[in-house]
Backbone as numpy.savetxt, mean C-alpha at the origin, in Angstrom:
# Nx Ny Nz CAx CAy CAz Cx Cy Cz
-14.13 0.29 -1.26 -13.08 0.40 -0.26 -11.99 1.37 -0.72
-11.85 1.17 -2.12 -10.71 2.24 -2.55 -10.98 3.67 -2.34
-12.67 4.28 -2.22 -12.76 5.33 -2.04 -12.90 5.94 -0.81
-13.49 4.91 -0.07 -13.02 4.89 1.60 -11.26 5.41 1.90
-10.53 4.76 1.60 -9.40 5.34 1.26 -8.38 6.33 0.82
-9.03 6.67 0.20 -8.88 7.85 -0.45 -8.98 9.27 0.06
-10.65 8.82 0.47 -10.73 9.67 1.58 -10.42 9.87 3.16
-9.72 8.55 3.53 -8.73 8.82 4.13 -7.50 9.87 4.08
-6.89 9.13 2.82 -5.71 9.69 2.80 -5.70 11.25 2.33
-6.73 11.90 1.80 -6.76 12.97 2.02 -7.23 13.57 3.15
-7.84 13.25 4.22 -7.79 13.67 5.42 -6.57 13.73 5.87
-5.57 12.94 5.91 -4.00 12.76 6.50 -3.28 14.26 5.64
-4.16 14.70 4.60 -3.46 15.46 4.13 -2.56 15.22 2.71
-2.25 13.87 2.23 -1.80 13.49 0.61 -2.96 14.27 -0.45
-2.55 14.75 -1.37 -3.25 15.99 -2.75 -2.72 15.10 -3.62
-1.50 14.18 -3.88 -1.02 13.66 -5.06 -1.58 12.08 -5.09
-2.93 11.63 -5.54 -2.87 10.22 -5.31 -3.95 9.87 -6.52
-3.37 8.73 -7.09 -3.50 7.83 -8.28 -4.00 6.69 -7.58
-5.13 6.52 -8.57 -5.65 5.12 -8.22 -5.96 4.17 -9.57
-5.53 2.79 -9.33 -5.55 1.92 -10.16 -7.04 0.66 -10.01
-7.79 0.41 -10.87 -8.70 -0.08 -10.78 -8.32 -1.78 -9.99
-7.21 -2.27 -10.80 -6.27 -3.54 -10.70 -4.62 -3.39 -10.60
-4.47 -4.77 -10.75 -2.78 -4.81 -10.52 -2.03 -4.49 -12.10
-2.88 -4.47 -13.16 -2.16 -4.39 -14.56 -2.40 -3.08 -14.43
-3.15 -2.18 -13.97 -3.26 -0.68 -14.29 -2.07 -0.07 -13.22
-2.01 -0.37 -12.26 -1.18 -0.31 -11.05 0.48 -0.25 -11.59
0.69 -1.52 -12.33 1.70 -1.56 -12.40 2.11 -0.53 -13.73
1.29 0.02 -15.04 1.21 0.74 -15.67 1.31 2.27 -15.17
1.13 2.75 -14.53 1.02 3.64 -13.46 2.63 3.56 -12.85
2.82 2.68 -11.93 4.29 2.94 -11.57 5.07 2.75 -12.81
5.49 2.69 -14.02 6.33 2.80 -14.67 6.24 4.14 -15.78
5.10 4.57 -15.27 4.89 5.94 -15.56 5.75 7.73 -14.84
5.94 7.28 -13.55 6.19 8.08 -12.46 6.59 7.37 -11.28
7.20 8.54 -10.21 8.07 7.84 -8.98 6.51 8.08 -7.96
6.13 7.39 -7.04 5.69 7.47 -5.82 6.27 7.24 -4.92
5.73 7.96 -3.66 6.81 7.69 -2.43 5.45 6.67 -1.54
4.29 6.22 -2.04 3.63 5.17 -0.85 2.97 4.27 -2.28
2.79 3.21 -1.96 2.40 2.32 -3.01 1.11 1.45 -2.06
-0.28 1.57 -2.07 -1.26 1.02 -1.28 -1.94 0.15 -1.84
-1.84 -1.42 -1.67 -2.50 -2.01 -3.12 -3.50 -3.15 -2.22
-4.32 -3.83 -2.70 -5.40 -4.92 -1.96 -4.84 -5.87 -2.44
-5.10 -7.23 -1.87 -4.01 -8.35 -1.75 -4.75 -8.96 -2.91
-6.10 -8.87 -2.98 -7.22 -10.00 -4.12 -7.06 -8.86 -5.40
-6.99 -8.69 -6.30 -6.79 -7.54 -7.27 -6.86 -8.40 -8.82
-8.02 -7.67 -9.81 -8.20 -8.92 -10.79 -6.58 -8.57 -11.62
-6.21 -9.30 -12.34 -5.56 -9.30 -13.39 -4.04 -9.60 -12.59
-3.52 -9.15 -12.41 -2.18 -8.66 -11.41 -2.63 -8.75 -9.58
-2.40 -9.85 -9.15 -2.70 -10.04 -7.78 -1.50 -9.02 -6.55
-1.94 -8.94 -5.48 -0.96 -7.68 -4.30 0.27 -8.45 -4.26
0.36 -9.49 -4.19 1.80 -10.38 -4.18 2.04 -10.28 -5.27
2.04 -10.46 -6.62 2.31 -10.58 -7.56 3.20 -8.88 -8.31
2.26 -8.33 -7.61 2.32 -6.62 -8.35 3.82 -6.49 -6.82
3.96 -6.81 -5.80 4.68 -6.35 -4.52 5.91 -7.28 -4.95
5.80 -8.20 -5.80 7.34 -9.22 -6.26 7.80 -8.49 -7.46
6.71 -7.83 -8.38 7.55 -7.10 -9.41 8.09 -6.22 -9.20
7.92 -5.00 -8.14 8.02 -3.87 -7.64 9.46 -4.45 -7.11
9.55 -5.22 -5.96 11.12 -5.31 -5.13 11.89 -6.27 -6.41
11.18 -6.75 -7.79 12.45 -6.96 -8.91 13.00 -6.10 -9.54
12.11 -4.89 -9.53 12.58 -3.71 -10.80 13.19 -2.52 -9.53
14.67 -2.53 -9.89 15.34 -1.43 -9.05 14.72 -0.18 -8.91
13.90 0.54 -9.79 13.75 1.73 -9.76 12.38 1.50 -8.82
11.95 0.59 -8.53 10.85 0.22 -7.87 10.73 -0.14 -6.48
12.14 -1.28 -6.07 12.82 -1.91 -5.08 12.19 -0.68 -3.88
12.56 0.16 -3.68 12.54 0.73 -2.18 11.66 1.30 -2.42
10.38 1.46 -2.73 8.81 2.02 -2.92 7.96 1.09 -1.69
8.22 2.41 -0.48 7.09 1.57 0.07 5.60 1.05 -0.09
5.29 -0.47 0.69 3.83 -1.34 -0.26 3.60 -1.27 1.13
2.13 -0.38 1.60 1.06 -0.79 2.45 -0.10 -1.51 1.90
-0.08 -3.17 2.45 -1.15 -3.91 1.60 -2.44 -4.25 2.49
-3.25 -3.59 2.14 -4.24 -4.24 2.60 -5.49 -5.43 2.54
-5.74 -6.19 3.26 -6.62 -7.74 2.94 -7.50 -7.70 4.12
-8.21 -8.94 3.46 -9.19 -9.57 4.60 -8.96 -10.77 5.07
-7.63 -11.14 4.82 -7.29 -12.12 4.91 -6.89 -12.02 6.33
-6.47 -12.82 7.16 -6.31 -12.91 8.74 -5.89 -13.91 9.41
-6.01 -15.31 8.23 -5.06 -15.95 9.48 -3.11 -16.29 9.16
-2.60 -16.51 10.27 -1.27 -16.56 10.67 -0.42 -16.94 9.90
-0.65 -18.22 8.73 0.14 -18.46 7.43 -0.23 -17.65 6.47
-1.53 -16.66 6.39 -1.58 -15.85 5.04 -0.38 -14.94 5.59
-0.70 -14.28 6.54 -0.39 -12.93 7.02 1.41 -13.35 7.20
1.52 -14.23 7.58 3.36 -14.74 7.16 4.01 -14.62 6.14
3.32 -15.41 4.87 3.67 -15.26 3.61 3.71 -14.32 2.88
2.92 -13.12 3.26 2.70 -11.69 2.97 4.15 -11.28 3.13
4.23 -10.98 4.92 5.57 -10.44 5.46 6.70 -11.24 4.64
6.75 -12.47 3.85 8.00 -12.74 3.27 7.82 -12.00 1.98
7.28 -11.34 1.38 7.48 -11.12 0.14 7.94 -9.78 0.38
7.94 -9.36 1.44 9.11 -7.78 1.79 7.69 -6.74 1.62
6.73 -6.43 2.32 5.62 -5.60 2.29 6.03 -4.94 3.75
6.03 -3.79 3.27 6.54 -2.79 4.69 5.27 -2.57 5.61
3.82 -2.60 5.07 3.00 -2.41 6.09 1.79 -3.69 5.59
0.67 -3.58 7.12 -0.70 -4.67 6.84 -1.60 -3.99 6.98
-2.35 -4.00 6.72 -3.63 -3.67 7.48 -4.60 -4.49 7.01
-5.50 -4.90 7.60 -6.87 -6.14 7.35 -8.18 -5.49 8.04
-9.05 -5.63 6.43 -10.20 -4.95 6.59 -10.79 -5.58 7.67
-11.97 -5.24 8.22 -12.22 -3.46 7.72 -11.45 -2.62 8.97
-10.99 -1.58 8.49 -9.81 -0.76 9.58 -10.03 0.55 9.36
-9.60 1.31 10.66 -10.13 2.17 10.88 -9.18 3.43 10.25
-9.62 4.72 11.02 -8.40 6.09 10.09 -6.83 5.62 11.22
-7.58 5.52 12.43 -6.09 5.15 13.74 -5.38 4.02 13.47
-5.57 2.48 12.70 -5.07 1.94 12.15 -4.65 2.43 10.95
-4.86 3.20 10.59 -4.57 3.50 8.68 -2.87 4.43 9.74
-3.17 5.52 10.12 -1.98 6.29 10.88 -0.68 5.64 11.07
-1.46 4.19 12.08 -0.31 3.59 12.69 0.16 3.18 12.06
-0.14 2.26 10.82 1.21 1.84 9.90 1.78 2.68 9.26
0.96 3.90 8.47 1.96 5.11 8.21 2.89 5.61 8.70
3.04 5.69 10.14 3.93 5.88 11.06 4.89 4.89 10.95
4.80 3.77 11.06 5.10 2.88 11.48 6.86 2.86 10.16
5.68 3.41 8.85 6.42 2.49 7.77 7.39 4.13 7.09
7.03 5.20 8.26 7.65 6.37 8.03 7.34 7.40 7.27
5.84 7.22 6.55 4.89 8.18 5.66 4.42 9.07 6.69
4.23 9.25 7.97 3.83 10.00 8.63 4.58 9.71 9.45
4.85 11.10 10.02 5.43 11.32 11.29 4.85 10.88 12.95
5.55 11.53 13.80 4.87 10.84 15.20 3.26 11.77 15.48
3.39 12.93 15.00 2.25 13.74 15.54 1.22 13.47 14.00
1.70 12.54 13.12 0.24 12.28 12.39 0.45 13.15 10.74
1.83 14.07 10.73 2.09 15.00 9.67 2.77 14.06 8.66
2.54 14.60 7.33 3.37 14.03 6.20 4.95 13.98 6.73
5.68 12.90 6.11 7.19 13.56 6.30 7.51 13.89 5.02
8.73 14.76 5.16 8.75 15.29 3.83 10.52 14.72 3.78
């Protein structure tokens, strides 16, 4: 799925993208460098998407890094408890490139016509 992704997001046009196997490499990675989109899976061995998305909004330099998380999870108390831990976007597999857009849009990584914002 991560490479499904990937190749997404280089269709949208992103050249700068790091990928972490888990949530301990992930989080090794952001304290390495700034990103401006943070895309992580909610099940993740070592460091879980909640877990890695509560350290991120504890560590200031981290705090306003937007988290598009994606799961397969789907029903109404997962998908609640998610939105409380401050995750700017959802998406739940399996989803398409027009869902991948709309929360980009949504969460301000892409513009209205589909372009990076800069």
């Amino acid at each position: 799925m991560r490479h499904v992704m990937i190749n997404m997001l280089r269709n949208l046009g992103f050249s700068q993208i790091d990928e972490a196997t888990d949530g301990k490499q992930a989080l090794t990675l952001l304290g390495k460098r700034k990103y401006d989109l943070v895309i992580s899976d909610l099940n993740m061995p070592y460091v879980d998407g909640l877990t890695l998305l509560d350290k991120m909004r504890s560590t200031p330099q981290l705090a306003r890094t937007p988290v598009l998380m994606v799961t397969c999870e789907n029903t109404k108390e997962r998908v609640q408890e998610i939105l409380l831990h401050k995750v700017d976007g959802f998406v739940i597999k399996p989803f398409n490139m027009a869902t991948l857009v709309k929360q980009l849009q949504r969460i301000k990584i892409l513009d209205a016509n589909g372009q990076l914002c800069t």
